[in-house]
C-alpha positions as CSV (number, residue, x, y, z in Angstrom):
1,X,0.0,0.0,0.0
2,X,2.5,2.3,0.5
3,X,4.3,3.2,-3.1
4,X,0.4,3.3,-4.0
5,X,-0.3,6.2,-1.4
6,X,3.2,7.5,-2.3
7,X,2.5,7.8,-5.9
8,X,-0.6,9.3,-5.3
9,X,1.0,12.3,-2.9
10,X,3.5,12.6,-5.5
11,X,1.6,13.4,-8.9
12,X,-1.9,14.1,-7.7
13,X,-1.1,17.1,-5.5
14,X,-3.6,15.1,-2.4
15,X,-4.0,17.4,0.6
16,X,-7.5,15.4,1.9
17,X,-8.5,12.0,0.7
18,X,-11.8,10.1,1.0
19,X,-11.5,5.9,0.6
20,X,-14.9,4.3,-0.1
21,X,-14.6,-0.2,-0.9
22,X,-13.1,-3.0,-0.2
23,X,-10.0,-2.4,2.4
24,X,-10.5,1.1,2.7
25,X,-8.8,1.3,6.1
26,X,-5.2,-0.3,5.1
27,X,-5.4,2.3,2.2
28,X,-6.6,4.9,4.5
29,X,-3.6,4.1,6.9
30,X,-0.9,4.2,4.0
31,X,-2.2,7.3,3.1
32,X,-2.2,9.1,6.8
33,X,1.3,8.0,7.0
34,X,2.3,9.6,3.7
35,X,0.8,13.0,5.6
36,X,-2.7,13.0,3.5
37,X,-5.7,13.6,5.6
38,X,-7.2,10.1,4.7
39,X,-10.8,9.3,5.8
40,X,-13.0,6.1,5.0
41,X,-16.6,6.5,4.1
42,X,-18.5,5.5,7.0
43,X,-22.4,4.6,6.8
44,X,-24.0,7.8,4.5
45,X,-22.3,10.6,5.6
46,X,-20.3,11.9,3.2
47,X,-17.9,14.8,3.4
48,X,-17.5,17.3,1.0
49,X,-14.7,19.4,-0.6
50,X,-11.8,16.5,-0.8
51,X,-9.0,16.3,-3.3
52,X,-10.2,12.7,-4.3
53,X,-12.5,10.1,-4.0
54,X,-10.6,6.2,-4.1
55,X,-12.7,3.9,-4.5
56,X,-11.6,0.2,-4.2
57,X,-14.5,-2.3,-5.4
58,X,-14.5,-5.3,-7.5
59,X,-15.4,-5.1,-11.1
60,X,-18.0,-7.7,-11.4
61,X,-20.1,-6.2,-8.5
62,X,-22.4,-3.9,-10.4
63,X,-25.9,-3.6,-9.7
64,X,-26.4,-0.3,-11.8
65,X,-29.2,1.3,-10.1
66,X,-27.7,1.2,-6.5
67,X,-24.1,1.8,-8.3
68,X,-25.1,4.8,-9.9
69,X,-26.7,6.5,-6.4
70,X,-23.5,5.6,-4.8
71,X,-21.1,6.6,-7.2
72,X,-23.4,9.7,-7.4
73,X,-23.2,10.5,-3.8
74,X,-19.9,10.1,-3.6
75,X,-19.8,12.7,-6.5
76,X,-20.9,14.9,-3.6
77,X,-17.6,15.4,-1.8
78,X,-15.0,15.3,-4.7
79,X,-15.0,16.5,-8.2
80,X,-12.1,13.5,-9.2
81,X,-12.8,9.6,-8.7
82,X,-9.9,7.1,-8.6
83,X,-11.6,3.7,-9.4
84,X,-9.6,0.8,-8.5
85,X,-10.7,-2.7,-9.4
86,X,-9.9,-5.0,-6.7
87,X,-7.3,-7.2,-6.0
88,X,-4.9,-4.3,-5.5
89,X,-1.1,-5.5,-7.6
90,X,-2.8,-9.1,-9.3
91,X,-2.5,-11.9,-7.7
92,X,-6.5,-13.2,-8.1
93,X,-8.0,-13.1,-11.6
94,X,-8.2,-9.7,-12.8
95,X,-11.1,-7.6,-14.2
96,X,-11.9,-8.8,-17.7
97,X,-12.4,-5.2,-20.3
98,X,-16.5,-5.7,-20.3
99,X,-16.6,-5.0,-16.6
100,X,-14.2,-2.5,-16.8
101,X,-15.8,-0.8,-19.8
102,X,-19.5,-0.9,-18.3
103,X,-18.2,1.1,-15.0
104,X,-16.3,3.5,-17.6
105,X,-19.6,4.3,-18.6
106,X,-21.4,4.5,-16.2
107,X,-19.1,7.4,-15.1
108,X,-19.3,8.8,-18.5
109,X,-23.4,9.1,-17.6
110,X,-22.7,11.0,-14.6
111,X,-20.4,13.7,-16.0
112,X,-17.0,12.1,-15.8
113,X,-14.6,12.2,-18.6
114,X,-11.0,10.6,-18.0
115,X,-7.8,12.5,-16.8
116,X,-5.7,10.7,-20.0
117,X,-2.6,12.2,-19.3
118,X,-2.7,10.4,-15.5
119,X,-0.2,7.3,-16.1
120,X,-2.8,5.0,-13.4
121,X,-1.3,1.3,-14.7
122,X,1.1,1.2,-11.3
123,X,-2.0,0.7,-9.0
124,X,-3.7,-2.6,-10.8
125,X,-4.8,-3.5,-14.5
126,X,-7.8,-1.5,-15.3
127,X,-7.1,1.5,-12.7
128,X,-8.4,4.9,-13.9
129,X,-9.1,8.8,-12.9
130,X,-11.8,10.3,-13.7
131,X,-12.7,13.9,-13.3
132,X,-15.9,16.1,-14.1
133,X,-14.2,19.3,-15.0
134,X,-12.1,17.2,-17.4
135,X,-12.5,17.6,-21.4
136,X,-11.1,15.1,-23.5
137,X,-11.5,14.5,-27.0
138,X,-12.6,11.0,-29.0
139,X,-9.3,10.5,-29.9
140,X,-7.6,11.0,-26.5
141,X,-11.0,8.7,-25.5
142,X,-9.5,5.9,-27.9
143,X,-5.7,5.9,-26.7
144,X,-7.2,5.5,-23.2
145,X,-9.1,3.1,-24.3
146,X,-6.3,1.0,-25.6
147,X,-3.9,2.1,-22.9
148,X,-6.8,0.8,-20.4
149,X,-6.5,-2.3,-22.1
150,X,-2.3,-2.9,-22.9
151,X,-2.7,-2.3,-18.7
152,X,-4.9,-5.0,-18.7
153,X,-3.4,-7.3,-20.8
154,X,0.6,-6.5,-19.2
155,X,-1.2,-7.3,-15.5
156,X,-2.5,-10.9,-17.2
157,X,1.1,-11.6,-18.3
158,X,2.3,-10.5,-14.5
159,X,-0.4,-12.6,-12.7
160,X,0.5,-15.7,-15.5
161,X,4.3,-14.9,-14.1
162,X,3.4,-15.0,-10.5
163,X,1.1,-18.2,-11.2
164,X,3.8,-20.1,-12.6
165,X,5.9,-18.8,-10.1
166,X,4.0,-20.2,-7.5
167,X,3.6,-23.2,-9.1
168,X,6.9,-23.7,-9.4
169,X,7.5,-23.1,-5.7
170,X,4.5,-25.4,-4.7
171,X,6.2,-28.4,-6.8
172,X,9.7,-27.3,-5.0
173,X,7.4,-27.1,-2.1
174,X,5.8,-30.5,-2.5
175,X,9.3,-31.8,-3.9
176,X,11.1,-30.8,-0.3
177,X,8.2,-32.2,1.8
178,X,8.4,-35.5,-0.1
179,X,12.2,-35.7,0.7
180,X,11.4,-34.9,4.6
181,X,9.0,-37.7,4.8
182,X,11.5,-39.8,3.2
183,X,13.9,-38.6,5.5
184,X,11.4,-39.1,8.4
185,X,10.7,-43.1,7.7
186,X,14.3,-43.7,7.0
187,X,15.1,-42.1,10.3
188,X,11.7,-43.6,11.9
189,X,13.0,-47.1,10.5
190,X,16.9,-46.7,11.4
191,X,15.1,-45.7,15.2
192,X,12.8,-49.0,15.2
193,X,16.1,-50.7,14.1
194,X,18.1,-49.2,16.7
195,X,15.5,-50.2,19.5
196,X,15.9,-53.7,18.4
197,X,19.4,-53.5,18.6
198,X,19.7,-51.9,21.8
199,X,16.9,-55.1,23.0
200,X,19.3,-57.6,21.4
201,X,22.4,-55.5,23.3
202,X,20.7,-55.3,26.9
203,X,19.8,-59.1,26.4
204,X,23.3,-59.9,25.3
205,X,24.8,-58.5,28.3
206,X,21.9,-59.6,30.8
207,X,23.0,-63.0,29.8
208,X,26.8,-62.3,29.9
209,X,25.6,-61.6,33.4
210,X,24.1,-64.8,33.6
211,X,27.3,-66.5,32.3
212,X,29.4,-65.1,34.6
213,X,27.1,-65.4,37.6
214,X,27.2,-69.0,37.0
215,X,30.9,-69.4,35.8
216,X,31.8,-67.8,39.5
217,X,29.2,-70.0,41.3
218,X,30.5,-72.9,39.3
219,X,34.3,-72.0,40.2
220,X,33.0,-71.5,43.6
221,X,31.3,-74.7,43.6
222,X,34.3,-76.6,42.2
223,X,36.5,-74.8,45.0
224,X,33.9,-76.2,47.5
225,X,33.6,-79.5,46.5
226,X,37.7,-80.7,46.3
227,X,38.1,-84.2,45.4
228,X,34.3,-85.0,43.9
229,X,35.9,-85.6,40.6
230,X,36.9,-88.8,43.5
231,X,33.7,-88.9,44.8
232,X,32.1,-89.4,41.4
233,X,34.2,-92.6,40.7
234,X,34.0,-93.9,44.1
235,X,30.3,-93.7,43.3
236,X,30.8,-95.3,40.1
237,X,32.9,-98.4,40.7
238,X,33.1,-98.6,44.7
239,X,29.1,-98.5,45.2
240,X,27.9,-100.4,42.2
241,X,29.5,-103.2,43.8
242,X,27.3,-106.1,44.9
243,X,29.8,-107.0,47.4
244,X,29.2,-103.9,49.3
245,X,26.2,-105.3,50.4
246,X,27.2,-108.0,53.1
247,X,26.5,-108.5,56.6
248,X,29.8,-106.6,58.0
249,X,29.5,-103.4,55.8
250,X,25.8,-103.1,57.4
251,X,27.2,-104.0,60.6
252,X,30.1,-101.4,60.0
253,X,27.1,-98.6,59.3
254,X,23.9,-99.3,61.4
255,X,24.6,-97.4,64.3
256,X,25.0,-94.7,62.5
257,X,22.1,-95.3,60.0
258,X,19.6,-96.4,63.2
259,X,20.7,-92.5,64.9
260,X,19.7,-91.1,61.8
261,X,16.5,-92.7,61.3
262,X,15.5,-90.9,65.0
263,X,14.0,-92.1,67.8
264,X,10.4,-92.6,66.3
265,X,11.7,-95.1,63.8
266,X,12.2,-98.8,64.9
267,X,15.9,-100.2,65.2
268,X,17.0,-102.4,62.8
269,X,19.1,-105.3,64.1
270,X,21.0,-107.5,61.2
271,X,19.7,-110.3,63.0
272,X,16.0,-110.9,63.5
273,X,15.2,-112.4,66.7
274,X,13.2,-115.9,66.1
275,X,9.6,-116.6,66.1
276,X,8.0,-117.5,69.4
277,X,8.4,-121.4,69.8
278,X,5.2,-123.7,69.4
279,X,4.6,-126.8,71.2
280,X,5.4,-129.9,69.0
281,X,6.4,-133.2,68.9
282,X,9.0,-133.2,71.9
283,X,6.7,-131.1,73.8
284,X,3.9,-133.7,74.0
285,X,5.8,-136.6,74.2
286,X,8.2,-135.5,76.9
287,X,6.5,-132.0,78.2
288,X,9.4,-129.2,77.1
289,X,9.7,-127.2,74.8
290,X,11.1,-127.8,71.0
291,X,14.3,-126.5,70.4
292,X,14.2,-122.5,69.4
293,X,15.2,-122.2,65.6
294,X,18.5,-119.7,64.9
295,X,18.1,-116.1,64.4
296,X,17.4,-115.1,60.5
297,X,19.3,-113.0,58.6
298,X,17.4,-109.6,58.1
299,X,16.2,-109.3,54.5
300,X,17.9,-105.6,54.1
301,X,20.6,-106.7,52.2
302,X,18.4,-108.1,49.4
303,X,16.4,-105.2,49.4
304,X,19.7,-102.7,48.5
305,X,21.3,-105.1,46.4
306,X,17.9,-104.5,44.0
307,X,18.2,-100.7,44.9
308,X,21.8,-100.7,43.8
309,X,21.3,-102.3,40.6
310,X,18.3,-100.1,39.4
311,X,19.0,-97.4,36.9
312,X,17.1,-95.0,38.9
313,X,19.1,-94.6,42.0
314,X,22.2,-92.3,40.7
315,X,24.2,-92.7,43.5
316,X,26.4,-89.4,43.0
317,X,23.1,-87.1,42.9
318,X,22.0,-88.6,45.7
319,X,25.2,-87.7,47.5
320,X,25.1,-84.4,46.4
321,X,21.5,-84.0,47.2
322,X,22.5,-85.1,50.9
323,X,25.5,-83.0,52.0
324,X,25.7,-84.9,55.5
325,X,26.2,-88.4,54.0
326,X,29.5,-87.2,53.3
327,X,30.0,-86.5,57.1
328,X,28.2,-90.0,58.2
329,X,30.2,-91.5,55.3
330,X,27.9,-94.5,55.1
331,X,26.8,-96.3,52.5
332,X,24.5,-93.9,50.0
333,X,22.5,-97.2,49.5
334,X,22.0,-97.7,52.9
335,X,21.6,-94.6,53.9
336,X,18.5,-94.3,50.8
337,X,16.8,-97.7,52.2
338,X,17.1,-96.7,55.8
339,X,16.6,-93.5,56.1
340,X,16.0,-91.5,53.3
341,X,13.1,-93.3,51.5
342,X,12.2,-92.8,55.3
343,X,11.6,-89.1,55.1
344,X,10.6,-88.9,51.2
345,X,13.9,-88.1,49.8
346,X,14.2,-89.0,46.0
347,X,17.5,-91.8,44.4
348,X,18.3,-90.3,42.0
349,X,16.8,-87.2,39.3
350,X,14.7,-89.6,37.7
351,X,12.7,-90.6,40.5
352,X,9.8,-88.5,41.8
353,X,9.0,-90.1,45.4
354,X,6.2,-88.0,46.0
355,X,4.3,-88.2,42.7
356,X,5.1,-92.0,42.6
357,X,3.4,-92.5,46.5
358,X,0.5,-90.2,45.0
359,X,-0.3,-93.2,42.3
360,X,0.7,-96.0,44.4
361,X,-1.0,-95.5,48.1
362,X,-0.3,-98.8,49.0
363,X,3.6,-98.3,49.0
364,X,2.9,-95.6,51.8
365,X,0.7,-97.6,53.4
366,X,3.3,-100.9,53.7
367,X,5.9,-98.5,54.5
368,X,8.3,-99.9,52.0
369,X,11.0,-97.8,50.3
370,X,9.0,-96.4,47.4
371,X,11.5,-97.2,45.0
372,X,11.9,-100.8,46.2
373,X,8.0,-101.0,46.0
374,X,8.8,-99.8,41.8
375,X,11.2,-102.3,41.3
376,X,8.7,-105.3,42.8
377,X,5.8,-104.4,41.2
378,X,7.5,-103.4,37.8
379,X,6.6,-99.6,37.6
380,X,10.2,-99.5,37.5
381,X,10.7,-100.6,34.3
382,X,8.2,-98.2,33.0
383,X,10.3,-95.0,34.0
384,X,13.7,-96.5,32.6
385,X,12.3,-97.4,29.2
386,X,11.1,-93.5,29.2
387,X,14.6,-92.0,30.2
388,X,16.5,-90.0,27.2
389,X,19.0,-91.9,25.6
């Protein structure tokens, strides 16, 4: 707005201004700054005696009996009119030459006659004075004419200019905004991507944790236990033996096994003491007593020599599973039979005392060693057929 008002000060002579239309404030404004007393039409009150009536309107609005009234008052304060088809400088379609030529004559009805020499092209296509003290001839009518229309036809080419212009910087536009969202999934991907990798990192190290944890607790372990590399082939050769299982190595261990088995467990005794004597043959012929039988041998060693050859009593886990056999150091197999079958401890990993007592009551009610009671009745066999390898 402002080389408009400054153009205006500079060849018009403007000492008062009256702006009637379509943004008449902004115009007003430029106008007050460039030191013209600038007013805007407001409602019907109309001042009189200013250098110049502007007014801004767009072309295609022309209702002809309420145009001429208003154009008519507006005759009122000024004797020269500045029309100025809207959009000010291009940039929307501009006024084709019918509307423009149909508002130049409706100001040639009313007494106006156009100031030809006024050079009106730098304030949009189409922009004209008009004045009622002016006098022109048809041929100075003409030239304006076609002067009126190169304006037109020079603002077309500008606003085709600024079209393609802006056309080309909404395809740059659109051409930049393609590359950012290409930008922004490559850098959305590489972010997914380096989430995963960070998982896969935090795992990896959560499980070198792991490792190590263990490694030390195996080292530990291995410092613990000196000698079980010993142990294990003890186990292996020394307790497989079916010679372990005589009278003198139960002998050597059953006090220790019978303090283990506490005080709410019977004794055993290697020896069973003999069966009450019954009156016989002697007794009726001569009146005493038959001679008492011998002591018999307590069954136990039968039982762990069964126990000892079954698959399913790992000696070595058993030891392990019982750190104070090692202190006793009695024999694991008598130690199972005795005592630990006693309290529900398992032979070996295969083994599950518990759930086997759950499906075979009567073993807990005959208070036999559960895994005895499997070997007897053949559910033994069933769990070693099903081992791995």
């Amino acid at each position: 707005m402002t080389p408009i008002a400054s153009r205006l000060v500079n060849d018009l002579m403007l000492v008062s201004v009256l702006v009637a239309g379509q943004g008449a404030d902004e115009l007003a404004d430029a106008l007050s700054r460039e030191g013209i007393s600038a007013e805007t039409l407001s409602g019907s009150d109309i001042p009189a005696g200013v250098d110049l009536v502007i007014l801004l309107v767009s072309p295609g609005d022309l209702d002809e009996p309420a145009t001429e009234a208003f154009v008519t008052d507006l005759g009122r304060a000024s004797e020269r009119l500045l029309f100025v088809p809207l959009p000010l400088g291009g940039g929307a379609p501009a006024p084709s030459l019918p509307e423009l030529t149909r508002w130049f004559e409706l100001f040639v009805q009313l007494g106006y006659q156009p100031v030809v020499d006024f050079d009106a092209g730098f304030v949009a296509a189409g922009a004209f004075l008009v004045d009622r003290a002016a006098i022109a001839a048809e041929s100075e009518l003409a030239a304006f004419a076609e002067r009126l229309q190169f304006g037109q036809e020079a603002a077309t080419v500008q606003r085709e200019a600024v079209q393609e212009a802006d056309r080309v910087s909404r395809a740059d536009r659109d051409a930049l905004r393609a590359t950012l969202d290409e930008r922004e999934a490559d850098l959305r991907s590489a972010q997914a991507e380096l989430a995963v990798a960070q998982a896969a990192l935090r795992e990896a190290t959560e499980q070198a944790v792991r490792d190590a944890a263990a490694l030390a607790a195996a080292s530990a372990a291995a410092a613990d236990n000196t000698g079980w590399e010993g142990l294990r082939a003890w186990v292996h050769h020394a307790v497989r033996d079916p010679a372990r299982d005589t009278q003198a190595a139960l002998a050597r261990d059953l006090p220790r096994l019978n303090a283990l088995r506490g005080a709410a467990a019977p004794a055993i005794e290697i020896l069973q003491p003999p069966p009450p004597p019954k009156p016989g043959f002697f007794a009726s012929l001569f009146g005493r007593a038959d001679p008492a039988p011998p002591p018999r041998p307590f069954p136990l060693l039968a039982e762990t020599a069964l126990v000892r050859a079954c698959p399913l009593f790992d000696a070595a886990w058993y030891i392990a599973s019982n750190p104070d056999l090692a202190e006793t150091a009695v024999d694991p197999v008598f130690h199972y039979v005795l005592v630990g079958s006693l309290h529900g401890a398992d032979p070996g990993p295969w083994f599950d005392t518990a759930a086997y007592l759950l499906d075979h009551p009567e073993a807990r009610e005959e208070g036999t060693c559960p895994l005895l009671h499997a070997i007897r009745s053949g559910a033994a066999s069933g769990i070693i057929a099903a081992l791995p390898g």
